[in-house]
KEFI-745229 format. One record per residue (C-alpha): residue in one letter; x, y, z. Coordinates in steps of 0.02 Angstrom, whole numbers. Layout:
REM KEFI-745229
<torlum aa="A" X="X" Y="Y" Z="Z"/>
...
//
This chain:
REM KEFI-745229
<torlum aa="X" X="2028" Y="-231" Z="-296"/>
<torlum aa="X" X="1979" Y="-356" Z="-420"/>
<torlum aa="X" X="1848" Y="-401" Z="-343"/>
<torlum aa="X" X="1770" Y="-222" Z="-299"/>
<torlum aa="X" X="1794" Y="-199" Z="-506"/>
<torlum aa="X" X="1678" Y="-353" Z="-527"/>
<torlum aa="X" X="1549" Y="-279" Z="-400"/>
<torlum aa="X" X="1541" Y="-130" Z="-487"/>
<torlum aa="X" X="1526" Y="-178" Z="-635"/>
<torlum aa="X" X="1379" Y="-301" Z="-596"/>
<torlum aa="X" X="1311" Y="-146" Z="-536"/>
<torlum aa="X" X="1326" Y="-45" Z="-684"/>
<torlum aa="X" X="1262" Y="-197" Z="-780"/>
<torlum aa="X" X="1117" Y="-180" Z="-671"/>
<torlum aa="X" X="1080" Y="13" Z="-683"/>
<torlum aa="X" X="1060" Y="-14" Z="-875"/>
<torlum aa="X" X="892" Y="-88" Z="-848"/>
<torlum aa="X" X="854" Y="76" Z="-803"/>
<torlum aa="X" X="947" Y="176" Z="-906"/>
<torlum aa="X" X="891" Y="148" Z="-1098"/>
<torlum aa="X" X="1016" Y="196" Z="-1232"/>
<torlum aa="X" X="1001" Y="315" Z="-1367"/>
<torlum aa="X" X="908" Y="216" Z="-1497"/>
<torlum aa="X" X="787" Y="151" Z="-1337"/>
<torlum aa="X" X="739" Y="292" Z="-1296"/>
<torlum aa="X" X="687" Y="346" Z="-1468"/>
<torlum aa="X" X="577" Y="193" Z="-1481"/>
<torlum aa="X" X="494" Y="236" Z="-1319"/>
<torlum aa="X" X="475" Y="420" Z="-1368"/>
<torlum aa="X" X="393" Y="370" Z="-1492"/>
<torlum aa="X" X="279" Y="232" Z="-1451"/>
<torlum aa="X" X="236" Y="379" Z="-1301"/>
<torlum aa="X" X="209" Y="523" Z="-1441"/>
<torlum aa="X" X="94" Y="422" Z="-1550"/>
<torlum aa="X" X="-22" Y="387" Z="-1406"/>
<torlum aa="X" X="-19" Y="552" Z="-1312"/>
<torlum aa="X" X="-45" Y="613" Z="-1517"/>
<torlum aa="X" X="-201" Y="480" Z="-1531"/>
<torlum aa="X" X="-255" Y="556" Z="-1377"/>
<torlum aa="X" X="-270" Y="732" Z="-1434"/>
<torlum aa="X" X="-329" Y="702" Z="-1609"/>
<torlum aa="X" X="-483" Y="606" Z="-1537"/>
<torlum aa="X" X="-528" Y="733" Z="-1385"/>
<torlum aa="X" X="-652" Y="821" Z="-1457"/>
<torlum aa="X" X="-758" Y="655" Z="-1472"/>
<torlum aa="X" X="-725" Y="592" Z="-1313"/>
<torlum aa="X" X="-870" Y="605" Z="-1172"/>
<torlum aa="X" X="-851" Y="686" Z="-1018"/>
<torlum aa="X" X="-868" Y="516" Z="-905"/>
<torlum aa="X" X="-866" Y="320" Z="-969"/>
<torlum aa="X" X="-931" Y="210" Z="-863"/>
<torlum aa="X" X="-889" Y="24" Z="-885"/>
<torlum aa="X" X="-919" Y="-110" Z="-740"/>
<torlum aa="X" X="-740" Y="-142" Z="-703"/>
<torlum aa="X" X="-683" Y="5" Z="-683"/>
<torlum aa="X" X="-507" Y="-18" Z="-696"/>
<torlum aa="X" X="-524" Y="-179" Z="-621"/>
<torlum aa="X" X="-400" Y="-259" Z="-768"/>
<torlum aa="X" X="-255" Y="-183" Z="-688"/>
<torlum aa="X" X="-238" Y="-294" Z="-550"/>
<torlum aa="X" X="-213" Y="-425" Z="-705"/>
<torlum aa="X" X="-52" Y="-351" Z="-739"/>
<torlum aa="X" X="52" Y="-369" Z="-560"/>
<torlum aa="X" X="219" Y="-271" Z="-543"/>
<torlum aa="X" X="365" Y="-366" Z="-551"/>
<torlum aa="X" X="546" Y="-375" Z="-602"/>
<torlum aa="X" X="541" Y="-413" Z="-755"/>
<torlum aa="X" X="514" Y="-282" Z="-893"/>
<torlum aa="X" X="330" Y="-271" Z="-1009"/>
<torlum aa="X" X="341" Y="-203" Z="-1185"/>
<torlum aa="X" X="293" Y="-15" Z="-1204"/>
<torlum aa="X" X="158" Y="-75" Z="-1316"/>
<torlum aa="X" X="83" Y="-191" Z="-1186"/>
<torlum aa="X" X="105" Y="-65" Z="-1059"/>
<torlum aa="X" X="-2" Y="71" Z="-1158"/>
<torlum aa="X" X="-133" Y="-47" Z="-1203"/>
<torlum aa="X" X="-153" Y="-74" Z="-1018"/>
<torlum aa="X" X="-145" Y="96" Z="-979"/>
<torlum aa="X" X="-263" Y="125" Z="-1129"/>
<torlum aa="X" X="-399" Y="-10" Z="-1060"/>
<torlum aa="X" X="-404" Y="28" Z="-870"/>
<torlum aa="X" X="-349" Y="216" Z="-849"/>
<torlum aa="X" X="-367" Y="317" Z="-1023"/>
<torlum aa="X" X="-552" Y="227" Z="-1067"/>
<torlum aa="X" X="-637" Y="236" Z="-884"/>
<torlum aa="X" X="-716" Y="361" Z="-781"/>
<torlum aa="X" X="-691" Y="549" Z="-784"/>
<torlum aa="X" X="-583" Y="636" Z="-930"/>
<torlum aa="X" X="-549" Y="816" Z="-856"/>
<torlum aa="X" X="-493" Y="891" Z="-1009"/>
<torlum aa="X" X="-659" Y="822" Z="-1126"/>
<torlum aa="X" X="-727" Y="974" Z="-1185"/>
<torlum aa="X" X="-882" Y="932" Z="-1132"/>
<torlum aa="X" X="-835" Y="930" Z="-954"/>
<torlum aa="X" X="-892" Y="1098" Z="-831"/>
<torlum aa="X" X="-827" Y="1030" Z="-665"/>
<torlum aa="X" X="-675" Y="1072" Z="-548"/>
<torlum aa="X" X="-576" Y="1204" Z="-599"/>
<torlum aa="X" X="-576" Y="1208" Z="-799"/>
<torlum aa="X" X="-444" Y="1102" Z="-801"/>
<torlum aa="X" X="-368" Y="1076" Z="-993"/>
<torlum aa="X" X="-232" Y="993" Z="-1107"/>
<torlum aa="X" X="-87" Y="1104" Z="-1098"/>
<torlum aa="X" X="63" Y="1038" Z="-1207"/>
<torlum aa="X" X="169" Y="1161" Z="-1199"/>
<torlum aa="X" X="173" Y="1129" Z="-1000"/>
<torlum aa="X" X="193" Y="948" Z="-1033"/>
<torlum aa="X" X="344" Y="958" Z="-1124"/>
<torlum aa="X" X="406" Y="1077" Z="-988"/>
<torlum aa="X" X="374" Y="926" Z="-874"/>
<torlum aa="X" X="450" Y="816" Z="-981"/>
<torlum aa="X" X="616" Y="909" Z="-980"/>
<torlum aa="X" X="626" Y="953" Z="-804"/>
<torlum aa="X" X="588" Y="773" Z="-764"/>
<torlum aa="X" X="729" Y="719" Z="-888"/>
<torlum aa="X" X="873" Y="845" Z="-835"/>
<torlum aa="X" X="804" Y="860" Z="-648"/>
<torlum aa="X" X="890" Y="1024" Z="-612"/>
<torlum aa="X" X="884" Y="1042" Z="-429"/>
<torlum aa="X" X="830" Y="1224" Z="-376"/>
<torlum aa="X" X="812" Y="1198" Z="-195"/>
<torlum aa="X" X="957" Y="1333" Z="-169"/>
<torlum aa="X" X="1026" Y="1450" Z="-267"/>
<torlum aa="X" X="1205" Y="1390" Z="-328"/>
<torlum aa="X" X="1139" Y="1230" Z="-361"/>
<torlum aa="X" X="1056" Y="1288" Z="-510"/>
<torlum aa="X" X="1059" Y="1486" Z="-518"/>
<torlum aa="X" X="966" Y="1475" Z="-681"/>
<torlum aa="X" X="832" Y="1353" Z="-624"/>
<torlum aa="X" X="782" Y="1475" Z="-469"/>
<torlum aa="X" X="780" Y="1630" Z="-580"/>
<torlum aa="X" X="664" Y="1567" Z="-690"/>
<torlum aa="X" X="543" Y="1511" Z="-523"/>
<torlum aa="X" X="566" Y="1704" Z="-490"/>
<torlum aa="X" X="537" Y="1745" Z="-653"/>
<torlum aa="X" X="358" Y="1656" Z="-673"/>
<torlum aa="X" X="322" Y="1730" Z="-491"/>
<torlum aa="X" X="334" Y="1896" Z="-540"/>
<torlum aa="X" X="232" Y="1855" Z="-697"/>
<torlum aa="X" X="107" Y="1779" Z="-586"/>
<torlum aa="X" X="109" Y="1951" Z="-454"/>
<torlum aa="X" X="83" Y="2066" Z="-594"/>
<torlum aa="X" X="-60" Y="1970" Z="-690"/>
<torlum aa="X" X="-163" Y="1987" Z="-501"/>
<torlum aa="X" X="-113" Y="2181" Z="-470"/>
<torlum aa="X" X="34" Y="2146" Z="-370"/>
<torlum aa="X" X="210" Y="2239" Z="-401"/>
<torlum aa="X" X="358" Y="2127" Z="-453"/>
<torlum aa="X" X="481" Y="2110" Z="-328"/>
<torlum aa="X" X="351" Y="2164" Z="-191"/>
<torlum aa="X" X="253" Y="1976" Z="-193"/>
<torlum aa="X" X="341" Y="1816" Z="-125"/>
<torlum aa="X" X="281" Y="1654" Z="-167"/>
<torlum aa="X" X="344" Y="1463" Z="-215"/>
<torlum aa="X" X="291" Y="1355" Z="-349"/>
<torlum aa="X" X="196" Y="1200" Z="-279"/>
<torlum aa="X" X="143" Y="1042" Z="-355"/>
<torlum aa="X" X="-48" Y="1071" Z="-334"/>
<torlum aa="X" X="-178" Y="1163" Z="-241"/>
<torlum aa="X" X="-181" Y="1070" Z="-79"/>
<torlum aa="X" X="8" Y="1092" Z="-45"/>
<torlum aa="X" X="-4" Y="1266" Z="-95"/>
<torlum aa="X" X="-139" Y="1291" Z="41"/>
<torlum aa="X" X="-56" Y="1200" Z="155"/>
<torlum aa="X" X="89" Y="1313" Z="132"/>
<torlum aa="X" X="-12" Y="1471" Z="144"/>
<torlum aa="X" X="-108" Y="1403" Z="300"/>
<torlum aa="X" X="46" Y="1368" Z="407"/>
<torlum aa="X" X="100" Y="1531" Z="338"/>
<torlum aa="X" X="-51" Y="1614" Z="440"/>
<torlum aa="X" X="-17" Y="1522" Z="568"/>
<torlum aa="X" X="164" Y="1572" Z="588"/>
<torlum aa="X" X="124" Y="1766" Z="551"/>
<torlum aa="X" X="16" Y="1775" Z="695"/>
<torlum aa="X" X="113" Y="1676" Z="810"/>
<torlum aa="X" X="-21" Y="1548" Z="834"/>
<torlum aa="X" X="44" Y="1418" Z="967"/>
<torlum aa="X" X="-45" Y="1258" Z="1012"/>
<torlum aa="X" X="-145" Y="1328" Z="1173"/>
<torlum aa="X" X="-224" Y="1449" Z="1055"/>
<torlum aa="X" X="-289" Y="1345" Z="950"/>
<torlum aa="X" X="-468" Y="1312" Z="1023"/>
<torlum aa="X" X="-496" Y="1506" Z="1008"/>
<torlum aa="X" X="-443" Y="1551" Z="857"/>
<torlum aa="X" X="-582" Y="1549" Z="735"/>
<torlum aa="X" X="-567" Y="1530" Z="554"/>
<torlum aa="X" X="-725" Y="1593" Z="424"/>
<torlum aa="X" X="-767" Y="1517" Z="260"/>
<torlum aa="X" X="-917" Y="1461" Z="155"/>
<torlum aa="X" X="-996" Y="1305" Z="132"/>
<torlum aa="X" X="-924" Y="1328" Z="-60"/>
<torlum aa="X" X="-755" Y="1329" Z="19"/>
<torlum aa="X" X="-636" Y="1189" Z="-56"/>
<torlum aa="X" X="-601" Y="1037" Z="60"/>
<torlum aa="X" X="-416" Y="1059" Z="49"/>
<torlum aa="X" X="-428" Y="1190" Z="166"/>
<torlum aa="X" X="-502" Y="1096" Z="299"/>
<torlum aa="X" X="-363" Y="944" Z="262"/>
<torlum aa="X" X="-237" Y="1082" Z="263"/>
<torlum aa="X" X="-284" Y="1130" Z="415"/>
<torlum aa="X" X="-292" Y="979" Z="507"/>
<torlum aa="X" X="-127" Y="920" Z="442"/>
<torlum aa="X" X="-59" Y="1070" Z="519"/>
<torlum aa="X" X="-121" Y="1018" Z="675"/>
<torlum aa="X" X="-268" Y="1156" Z="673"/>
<torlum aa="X" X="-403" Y="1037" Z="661"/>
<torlum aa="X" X="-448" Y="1111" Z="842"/>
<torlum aa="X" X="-473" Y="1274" Z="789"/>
<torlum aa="X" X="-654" Y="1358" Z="790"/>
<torlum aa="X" X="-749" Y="1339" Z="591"/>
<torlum aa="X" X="-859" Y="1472" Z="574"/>
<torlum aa="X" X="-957" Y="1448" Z="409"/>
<torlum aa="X" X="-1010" Y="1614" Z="335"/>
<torlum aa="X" X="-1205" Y="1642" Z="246"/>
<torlum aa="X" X="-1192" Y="1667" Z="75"/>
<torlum aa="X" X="-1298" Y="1804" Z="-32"/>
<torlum aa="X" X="-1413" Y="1775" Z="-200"/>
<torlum aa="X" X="-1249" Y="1728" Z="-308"/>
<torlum aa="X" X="-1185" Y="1602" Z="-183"/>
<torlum aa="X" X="-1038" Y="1746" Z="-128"/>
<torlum aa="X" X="-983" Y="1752" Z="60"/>
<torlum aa="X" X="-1081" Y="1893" Z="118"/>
<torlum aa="X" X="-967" Y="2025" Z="196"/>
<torlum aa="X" X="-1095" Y="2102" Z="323"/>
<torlum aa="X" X="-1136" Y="1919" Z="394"/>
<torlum aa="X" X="-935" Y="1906" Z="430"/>
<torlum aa="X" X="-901" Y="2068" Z="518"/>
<torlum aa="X" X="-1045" Y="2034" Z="626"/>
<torlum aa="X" X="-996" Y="1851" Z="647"/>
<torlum aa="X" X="-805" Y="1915" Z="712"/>
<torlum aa="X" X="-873" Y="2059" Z="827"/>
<torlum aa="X" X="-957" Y="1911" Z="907"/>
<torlum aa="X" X="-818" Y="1799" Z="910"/>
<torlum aa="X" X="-729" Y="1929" Z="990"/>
<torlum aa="X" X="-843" Y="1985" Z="1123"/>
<torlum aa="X" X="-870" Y="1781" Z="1153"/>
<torlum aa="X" X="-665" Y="1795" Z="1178"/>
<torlum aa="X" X="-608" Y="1708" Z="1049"/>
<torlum aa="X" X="-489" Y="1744" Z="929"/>
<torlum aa="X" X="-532" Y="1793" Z="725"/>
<torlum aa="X" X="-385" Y="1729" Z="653"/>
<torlum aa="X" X="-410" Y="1660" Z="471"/>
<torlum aa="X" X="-552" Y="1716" Z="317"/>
<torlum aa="X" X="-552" Y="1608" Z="175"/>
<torlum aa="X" X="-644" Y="1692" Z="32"/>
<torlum aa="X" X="-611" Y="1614" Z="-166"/>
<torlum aa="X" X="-591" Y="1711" Z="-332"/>
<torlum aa="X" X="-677" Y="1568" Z="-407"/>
<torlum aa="X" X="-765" Y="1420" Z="-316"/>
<torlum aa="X" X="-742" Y="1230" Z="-379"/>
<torlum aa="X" X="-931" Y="1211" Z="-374"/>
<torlum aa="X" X="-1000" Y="1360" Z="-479"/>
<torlum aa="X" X="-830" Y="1478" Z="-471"/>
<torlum aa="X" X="-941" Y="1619" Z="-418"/>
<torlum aa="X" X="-793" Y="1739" Z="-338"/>
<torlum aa="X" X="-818" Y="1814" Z="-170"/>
<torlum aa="X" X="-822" Y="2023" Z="-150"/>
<torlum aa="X" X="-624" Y="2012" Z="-110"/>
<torlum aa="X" X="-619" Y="2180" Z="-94"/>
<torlum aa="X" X="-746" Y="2218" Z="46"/>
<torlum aa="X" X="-668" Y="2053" Z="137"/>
<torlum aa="X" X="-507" Y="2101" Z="130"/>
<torlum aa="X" X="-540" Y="2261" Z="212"/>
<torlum aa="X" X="-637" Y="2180" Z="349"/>
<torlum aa="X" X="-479" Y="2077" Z="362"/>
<torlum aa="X" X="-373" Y="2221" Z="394"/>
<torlum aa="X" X="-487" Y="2293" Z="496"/>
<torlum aa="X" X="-496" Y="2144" Z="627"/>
<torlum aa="X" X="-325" Y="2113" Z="585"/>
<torlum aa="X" X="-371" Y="1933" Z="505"/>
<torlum aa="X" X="-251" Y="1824" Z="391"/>
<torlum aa="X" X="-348" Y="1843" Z="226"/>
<torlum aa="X" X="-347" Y="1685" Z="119"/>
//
């Protein structure tokens, strides 16, 4: 027994390496707060991309080990080889992507979910946790014209998980099985994103038939180049499955005529995207 005491508590003597007591934490807090505060109070100056020969380079100058670095020392690192190079999304003088932007609230959100880690896999777990992920969905349905309680959805981490989730999605409502594959057709533009096409080859739909739909004057699928692309698909027989219009494209987020798309969609009984 004594000697399952001393293992233990070399163990606990171990864990508190990572686990920072009160006045610790305050000091890293705070060293964090002061940059993340530099950060913002300098944004409007900063440009949109800074290019320096390195280009991060210096990190590789600061291995991982087991030992600890000061949170100073760490910063400055971060500051010199992540913060300074490249891209910075969130410049104000940046137009690419999807408007990305600084949002603090959200990162203090992160900040305490990372903290208490509620786990809202299930509902008893963390009944509160899972209400509020319904709660935000039925925000989210009711800002697009959807009726609370009607829409279904999960929160994901980004935009390619999320389509990953709504491709095999598609693929499960139409009982897609892998000898159907190399007929079932799937439409999109040349301004569709590239997640799509990831998504669907992690899925194991890379086999599937791409069908890339003309676009009109303001770079929009054009609706009467799809219904005449599926009739043909279909008379070929093969299989219209999948139309993936956008309500805002990463290139010029010009947004498709969703309307006359999804009713071609229904029509031809196709998963709209």
């Amino acid at each position: 027994m004594e000697d399952l005491i001393r293992k233990i508590n070399a163990f606990a003597e171990q864990a508190g390496i990572i686990e920072p007591d009160a006045g610790r934490r305050r000091e890293l807090l705070g060293a964090v707060n002061d940059y993340t505060e530099r950060f913002l109070e300098t944004l409007p100056d900063r440009p949109a991309f800074n290019f320096t020969e390195d280009m991060g380079a210096g990190l590789y100058d600061s291995p991982i080990t087991e030992e600890g670095m000061d949170i100073g020392e760490i910063l400055r690192i971060y500051k010199e080889n992540v913060d300074d190079q490249a891209l910075c999304a969130v410049s104000g003088k940046f137009f690419g992507y999807i408007a990305p932007c600084s949002m603090y609230y959200s990162a203090l959100g992160d900040y305490m979910a990372a903290v208490m880690d509620e786990y809202a896999g299930e509902f008893s777990s963390s009944p509160g946790a899972v209400r509020m992920e319904y709660q935000l969905l039925d925000w989210m349905a009711e800002l697009v014209g959807y009726h609370a309680g009607t829409a279904k959805g999960v929160l994901a981490s980004g935009g390619s998980i999320a389509t990953l989730t709504c491709i095999v999605t598609a693929r499960e409502a139409h009982g897609l099985n892998a000898e159907d594959y190399p007929r079932a057709v799937v439409y999109h533009t040349r301004f569709t994103h590239h997640c799509v096409a990831k998504s669907l080859h992690i899925a194991g739909l890379g086999g599937c038939v791409m069908r890339a739909v003309p676009t009109d004057a303001d770079f929009r699928m054009d609706p009467d180049s799809l219904a005449e692309m599926i009739r043909t698909d279909r008379a070929a027989g093969l299989e219209p499955w999948l139309v993936v219009s956008s309500a805002g494209t990463t290139d010029l987020g010009n947004v498709d005529e969703l309307d006359r798309i999804g009713a071609l969609a229904r029509e031809h009984g196709l998963w709209f995207h």
